[in-house]
N, C-alpha and C positions, 0 to 999 in steps of 0.2 A: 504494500500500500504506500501511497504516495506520504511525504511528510506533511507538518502543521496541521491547520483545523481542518482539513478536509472532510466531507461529512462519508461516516462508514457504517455498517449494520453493527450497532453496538451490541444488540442482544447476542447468547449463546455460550458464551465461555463456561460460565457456571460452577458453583460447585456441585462437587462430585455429592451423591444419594448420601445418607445419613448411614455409618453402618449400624448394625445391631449392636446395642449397647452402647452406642459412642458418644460421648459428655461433648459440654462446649469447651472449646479450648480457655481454655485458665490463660490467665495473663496476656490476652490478645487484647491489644489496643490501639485507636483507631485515632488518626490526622493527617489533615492536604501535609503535602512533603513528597520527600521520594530524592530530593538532588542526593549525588554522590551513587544512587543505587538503580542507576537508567537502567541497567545490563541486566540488574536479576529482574526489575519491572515487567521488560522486554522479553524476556525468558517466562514469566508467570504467566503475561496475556497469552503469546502465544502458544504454549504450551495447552493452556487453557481450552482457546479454541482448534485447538489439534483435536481435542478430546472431542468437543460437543460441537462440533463441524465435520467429523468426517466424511469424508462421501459428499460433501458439498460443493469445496473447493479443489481445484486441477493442485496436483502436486507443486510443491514452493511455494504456495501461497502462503503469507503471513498477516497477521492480523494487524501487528504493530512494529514500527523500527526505532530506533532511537532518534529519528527527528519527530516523530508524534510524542512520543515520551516529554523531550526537552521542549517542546509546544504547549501539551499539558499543564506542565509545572509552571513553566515562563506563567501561563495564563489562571494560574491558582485551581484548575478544574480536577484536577486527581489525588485522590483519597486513600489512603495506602493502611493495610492492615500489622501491625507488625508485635513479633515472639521473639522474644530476647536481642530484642535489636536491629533483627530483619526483617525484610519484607517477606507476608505471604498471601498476601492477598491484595486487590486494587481495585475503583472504581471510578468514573468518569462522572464528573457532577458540573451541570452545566443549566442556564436558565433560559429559557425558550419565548419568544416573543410576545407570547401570550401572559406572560408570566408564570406559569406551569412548571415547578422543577422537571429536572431530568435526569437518569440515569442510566449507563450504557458503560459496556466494556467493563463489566462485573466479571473478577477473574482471582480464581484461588487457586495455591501449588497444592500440588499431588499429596503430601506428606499431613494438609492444613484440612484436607478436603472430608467433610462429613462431619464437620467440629463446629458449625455454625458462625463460621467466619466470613461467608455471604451474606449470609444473617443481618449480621455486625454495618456488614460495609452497605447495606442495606439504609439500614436506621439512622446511619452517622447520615447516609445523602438526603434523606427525608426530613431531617431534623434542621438543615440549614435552609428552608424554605419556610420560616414559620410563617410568612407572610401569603404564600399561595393556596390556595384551593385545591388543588391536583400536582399529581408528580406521574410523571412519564417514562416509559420506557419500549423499547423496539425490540422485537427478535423476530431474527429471520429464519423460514421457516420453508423449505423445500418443495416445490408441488408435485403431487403425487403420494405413493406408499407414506407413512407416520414418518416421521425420523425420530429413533428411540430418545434421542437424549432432547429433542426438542417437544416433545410429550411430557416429558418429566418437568421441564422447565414451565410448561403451560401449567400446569397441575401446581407447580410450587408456588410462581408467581400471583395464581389463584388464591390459595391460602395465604397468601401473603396481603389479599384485599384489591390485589391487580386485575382491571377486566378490562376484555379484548374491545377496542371502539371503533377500530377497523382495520385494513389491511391497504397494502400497494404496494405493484411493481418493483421488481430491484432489479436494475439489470447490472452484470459487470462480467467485463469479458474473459474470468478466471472461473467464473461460474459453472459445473460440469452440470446442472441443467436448470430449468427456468426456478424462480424462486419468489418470496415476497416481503415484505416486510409487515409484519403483525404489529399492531400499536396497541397500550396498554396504558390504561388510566387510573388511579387510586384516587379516591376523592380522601384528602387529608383531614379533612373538617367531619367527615360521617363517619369513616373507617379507621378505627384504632389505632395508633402509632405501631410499628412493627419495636419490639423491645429494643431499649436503646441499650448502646454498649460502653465500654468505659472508654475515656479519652485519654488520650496520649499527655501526658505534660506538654506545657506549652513554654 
């Protein structure tokens, strides 16, 4: 993907299913930042949606590079989850014309995944709009057969108080076949805060 703000299907990376038995992660806490640790960022997104894009995109596709990263931050928009120090988890917070939060390019590493550190990175983006009505988010979403991990993601985002307000077109030419982008509304003001997590020292 191209650098800066360019606009990209932010939904999909996800964290990974909860496993059986698995707690929330202890001592995960959440603040905008990230400088000095582009590289692992950059590793987490994509990684992320290696997982919950497969079969979407033509081989080499990546989600994110270190000029979206250092675009991000410059712009205060990314939200970083962090365990003893480093990052594992991330999300894109940004405010939309309408005034409507938004969130996109939700992404937790493999090791953090089923601990509710999506959760987390959740709440922290919801919680900096106290002034909106609604918060927003996109995932794109395959046409045709289910896509297992994009089913899970519908279902979570559900329970989360997110509903689907409509759909459109994605075209891009890495695409291995047509696709769309599903839009997703939370109204902040009727539907319960999603649990908030603790914050990072400032």
């Amino acid at each position: 993907m191209s650098g800066g703000g360019e606009q990209a299907p932010e939904g999909g990376g996800a964290p990974a299913p909860r496993a059986a038995g698995g707690g929330e992660a202890a001592g995960v806490q959440i603040a905008f930042g990230g400088e000095g640790f582009e590289d692992e960022l950059t590793a987490i997104i994509n990684a992320a949606y290696d997982a919950g894009e497969a079969g979407i995109w033509q081989a080499g596709w990546t989600r994110a590079g270190l000029a979206n990263i250092g675009y991000y931050l410059e712009h205060r928009e990314l939200v970083v989850a962090w365990l003893d120090g480093r990052p594992v988890g991330c999300v894109r917070v940004t405010r939309l014309e309408d005034g409507a939060g938004m969130f996109g390019m939700l992404s937790v590493s493999p090791e953090a995944g089923g601990q509710g550190v999506g959760r987390k990175l959740i709440a922290f983006a919801e919680a900096q709009f106290p002034d909106a009505e609604e918060m927003e988010l996109e995932l794109l979403v395959p046409r045709g057969a289910p896509h297992p991990a994009k089913v899970r993601l519908h279902e979570w985002y559900s329970r989360l108080g997110y509903v689907q307000t409509g759909r459109r077109d994605f075209a891009h030419p890495e695409l291995v076949a047509p696709a769309d982008l599903w839009v997703y509304r939370k109204n902040l003001r009727a539907t319960p805060a999603t649990p908030a997590p603790d914050r990072a020292p400032t």
